[in-house]
LOVO-469702 format. One line per field, with one value per atom (N, C-alpha, C): residue number from 1; atom name; z, y, x. Coordinates in nm, 2 decimals, always signed. Atoms other than C-alpha are relative to their C-alpha. Layout:
<nodes>
num <- (NUM  ...)
atome <- (CA  ...)
pz <- (Z  ...)
py <- (Y  ...)
px <- (X  ...)
</nodes>
This chain:
<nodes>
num <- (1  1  1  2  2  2  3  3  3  4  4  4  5  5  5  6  6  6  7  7  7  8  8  8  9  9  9  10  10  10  11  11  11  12  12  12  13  13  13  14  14  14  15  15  15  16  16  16  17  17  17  18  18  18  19  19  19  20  20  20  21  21  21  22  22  22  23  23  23  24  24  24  25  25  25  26  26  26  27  27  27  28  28  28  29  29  29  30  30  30  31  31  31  32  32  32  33  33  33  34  34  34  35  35  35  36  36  36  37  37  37  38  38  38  39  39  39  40  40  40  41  41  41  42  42  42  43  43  43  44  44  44  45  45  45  46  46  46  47  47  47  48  48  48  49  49  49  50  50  50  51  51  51  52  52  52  53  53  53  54  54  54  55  55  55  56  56  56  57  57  57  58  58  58  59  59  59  60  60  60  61  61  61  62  62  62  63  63  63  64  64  64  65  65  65  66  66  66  67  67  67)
atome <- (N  CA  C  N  CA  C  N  CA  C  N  CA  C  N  CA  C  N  CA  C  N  CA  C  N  CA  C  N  CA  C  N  CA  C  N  CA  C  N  CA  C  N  CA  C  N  CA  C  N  CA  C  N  CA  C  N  CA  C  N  CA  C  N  CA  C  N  CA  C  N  CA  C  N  CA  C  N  CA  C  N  CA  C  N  CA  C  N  CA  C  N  CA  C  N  CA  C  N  CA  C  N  CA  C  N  CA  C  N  CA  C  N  CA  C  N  CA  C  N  CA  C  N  CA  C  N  CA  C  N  CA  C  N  CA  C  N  CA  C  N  CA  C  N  CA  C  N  CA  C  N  CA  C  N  CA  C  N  CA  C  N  CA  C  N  CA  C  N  CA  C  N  CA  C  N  CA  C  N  CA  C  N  CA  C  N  CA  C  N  CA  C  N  CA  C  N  CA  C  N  CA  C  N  CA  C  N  CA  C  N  CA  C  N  CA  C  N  CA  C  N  CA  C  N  CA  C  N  CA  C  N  CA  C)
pz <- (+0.02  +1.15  -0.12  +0.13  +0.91  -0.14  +0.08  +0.60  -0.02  +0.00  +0.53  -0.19  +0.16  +0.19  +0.00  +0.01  +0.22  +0.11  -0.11  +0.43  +0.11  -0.07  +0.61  +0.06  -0.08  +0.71  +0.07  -0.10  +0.83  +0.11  -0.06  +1.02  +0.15  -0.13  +1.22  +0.08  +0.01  +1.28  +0.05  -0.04  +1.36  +0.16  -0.13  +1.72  -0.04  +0.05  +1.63  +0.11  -0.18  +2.02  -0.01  -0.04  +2.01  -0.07  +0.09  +1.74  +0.03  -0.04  +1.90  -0.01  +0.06  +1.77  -0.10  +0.12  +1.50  -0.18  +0.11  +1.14  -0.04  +0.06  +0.96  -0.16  +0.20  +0.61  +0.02  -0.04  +0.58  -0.19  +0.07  +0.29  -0.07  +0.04  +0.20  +0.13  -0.13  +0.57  +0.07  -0.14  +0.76  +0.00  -0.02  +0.89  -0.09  +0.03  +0.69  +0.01  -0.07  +0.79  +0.10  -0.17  +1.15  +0.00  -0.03  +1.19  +0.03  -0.06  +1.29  -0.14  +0.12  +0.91  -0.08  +0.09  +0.67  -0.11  +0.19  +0.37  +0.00  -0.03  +0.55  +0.01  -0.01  +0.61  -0.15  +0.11  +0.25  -0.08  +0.12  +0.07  +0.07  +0.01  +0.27  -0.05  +0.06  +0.21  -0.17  +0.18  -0.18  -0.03  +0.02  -0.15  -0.02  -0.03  +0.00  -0.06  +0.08  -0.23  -0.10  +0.12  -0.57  -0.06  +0.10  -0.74  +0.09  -0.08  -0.44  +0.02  -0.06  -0.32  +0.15  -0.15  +0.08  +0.04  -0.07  +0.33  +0.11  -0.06  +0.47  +0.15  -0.08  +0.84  +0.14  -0.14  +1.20  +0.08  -0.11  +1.46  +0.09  -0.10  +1.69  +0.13  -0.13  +2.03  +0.10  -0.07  +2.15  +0.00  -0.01  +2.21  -0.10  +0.07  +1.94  -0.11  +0.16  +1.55  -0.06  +0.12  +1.29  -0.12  +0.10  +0.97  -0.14)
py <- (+0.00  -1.39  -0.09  +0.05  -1.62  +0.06  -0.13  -1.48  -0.01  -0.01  -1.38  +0.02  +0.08  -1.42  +0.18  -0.12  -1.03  +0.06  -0.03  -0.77  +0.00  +0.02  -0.85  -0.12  +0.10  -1.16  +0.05  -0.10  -0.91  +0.07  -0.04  -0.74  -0.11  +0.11  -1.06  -0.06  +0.01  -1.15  +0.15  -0.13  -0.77  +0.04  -0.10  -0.60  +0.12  -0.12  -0.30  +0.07  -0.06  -0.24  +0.14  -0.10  +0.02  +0.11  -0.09  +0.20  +0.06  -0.07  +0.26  +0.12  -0.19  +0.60  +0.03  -0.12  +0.69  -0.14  +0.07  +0.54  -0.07  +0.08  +0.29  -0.01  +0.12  +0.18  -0.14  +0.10  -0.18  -0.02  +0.05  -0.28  -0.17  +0.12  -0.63  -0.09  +0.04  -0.77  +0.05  -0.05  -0.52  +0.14  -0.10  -0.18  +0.16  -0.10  +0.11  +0.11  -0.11  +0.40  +0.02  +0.00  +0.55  +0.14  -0.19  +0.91  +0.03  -0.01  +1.06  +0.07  -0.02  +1.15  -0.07  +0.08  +0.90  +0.02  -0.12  +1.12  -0.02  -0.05  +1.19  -0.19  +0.16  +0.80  -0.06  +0.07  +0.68  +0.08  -0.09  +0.93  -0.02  +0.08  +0.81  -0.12  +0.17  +0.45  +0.03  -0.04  +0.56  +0.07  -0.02  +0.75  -0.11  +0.15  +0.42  -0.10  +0.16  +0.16  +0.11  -0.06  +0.38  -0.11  +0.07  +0.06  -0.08  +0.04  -0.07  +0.05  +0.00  -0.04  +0.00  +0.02  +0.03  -0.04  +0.02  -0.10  +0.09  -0.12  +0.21  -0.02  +0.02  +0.18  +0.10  -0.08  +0.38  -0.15  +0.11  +0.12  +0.08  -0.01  +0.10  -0.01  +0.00  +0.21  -0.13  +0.10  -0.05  -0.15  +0.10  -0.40  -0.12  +0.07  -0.58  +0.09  -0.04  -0.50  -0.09  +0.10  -0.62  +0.03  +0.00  -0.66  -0.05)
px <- (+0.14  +1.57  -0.03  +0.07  +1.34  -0.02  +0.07  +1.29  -0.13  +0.14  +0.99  -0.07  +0.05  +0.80  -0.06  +0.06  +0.63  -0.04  -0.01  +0.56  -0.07  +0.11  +0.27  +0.12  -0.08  +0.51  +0.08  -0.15  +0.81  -0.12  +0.05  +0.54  +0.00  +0.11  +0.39  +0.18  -0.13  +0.79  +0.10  -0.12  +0.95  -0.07  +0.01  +0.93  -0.06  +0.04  +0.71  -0.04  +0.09  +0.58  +0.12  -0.10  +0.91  -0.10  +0.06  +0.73  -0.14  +0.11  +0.40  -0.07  -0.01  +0.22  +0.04  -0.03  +0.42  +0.01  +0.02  +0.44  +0.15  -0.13  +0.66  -0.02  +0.00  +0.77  +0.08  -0.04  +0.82  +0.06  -0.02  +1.05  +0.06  -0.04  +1.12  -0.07  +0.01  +1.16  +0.08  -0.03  +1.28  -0.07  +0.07  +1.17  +0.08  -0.11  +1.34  +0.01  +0.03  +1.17  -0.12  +0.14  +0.97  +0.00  -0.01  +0.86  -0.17  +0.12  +0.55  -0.11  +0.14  +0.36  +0.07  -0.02  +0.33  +0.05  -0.03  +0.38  +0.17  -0.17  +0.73  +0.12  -0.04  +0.82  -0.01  -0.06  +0.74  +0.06  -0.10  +0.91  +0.15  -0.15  +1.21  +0.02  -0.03  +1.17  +0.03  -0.01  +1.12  +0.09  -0.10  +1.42  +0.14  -0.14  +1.64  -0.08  +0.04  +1.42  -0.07  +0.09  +1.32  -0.09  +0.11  +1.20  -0.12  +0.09  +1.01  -0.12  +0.09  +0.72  -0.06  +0.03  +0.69  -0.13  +0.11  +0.43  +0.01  +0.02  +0.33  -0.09  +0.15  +0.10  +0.09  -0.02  +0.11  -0.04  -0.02  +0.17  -0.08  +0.17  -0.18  +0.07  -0.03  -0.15  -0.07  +0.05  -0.38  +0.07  -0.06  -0.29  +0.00  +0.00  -0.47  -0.01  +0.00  -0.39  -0.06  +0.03  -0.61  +0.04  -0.09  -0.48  -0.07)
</nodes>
């Protein structure tokens, strides 16, 4: 994969259609956590990245995401 400069970049660049419905955390440029409450997904990522900062969102059922 390219790297990506941020996560809005790993986003436009990752397969997320699998994730449909439920939420993600995006750390760096990849996906590090998926589960169905947000609360519950970045407190993992902030478990596996304490000094980070995750990009927290629920992947939209519909076709187009705006951003």
């Amino acid at each position: 994969m390219t790297a990506c400069k941020s996560e809005f970049d790993a986003l436009m660049m990752l397969d997320i259609g699998q994730h449909v419905g439920r939420w993600i955390a995006v750390v760096g440029c990849e996906i590090v956590s998926v589960g169905d409450s947000g609360k519950e997904v970045f407190l993992e990522a902030k478990k596996k990245y304490p000094d980070k900062e995750p990009f927290v969102m629920k992947v939209p059922r519909d076709e187009i995401m705006l951003l």
